[in-house]
C-alpha positions, 0 to 999 in steps of 0.5 A, spaced: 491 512 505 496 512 500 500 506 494 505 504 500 500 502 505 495 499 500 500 495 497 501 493 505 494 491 505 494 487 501 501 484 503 498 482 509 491 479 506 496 474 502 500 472 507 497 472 513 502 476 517 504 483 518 512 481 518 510 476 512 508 482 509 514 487 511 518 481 508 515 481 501 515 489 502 523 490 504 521 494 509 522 493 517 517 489 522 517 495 525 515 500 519 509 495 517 507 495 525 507 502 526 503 503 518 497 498 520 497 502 528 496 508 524 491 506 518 487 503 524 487 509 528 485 512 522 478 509 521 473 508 524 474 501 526 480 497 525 483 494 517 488 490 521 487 484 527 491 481 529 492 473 533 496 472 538 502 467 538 503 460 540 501 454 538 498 455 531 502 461 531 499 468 530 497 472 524 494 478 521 487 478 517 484 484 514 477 486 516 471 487 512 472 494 513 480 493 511 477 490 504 472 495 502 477 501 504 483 497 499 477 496 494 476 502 493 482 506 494 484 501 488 477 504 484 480 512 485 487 510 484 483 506 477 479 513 475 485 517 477 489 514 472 483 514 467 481 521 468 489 524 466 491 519 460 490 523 455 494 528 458 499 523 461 500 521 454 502 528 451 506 529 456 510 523 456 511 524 448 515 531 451 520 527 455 526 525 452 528 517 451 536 518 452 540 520 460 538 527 463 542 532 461 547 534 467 545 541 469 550 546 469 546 549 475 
């Protein structure tokens, strides 16, 4: 689990569909399917389902289990980011504001 498959969790939560979601993110369908084919098979059950097409159309919804993982990845990511701030401010002061000097390298 990472930001990018997150960030597809939650593309899909909000628009119903894994290709919506590929759209939104500006990746392929087949780049999304195979995210949500290896995050199901990843856990113990799935985070993803999907309905078939048709009439109504299909879709993709994600499970109660897809929910608790998305909310707490995003609860790590919040206490990560908590836990380094200080430091990150102190590095941030040593980075230049202009371009990157080029490298003679």
């Amino acid at each position: 689990m990472g930001p990018g498959k997150a960030d597809l969790l939650e593309a899909i939560a909000a628009t119903g569909s894994i290709s919506a979601a590929a759209r939104e993110m500006g990746m392929s369908y087949r780049r999304a399917w195979q995210l949500v084919e290896t995050m199901n098979q990843c856990f113990l059950m799935p985070l993803v389902e999907t309905a078939k097409g048709g009439a109504g159309g299909g879709g993709a919804y994600i499970t109660p289990l897809g929910e608790d993982v998305l909310h707490r990845y995003r609860f790590m990511e919040q206490k990560a980011a908590q836990s380094i701030a200080t430091e990150m401010d102190a590095f941030s002061a040593t980075l230049s504001a202009t371009e990157p000097r080029s490298s003679s390298i």
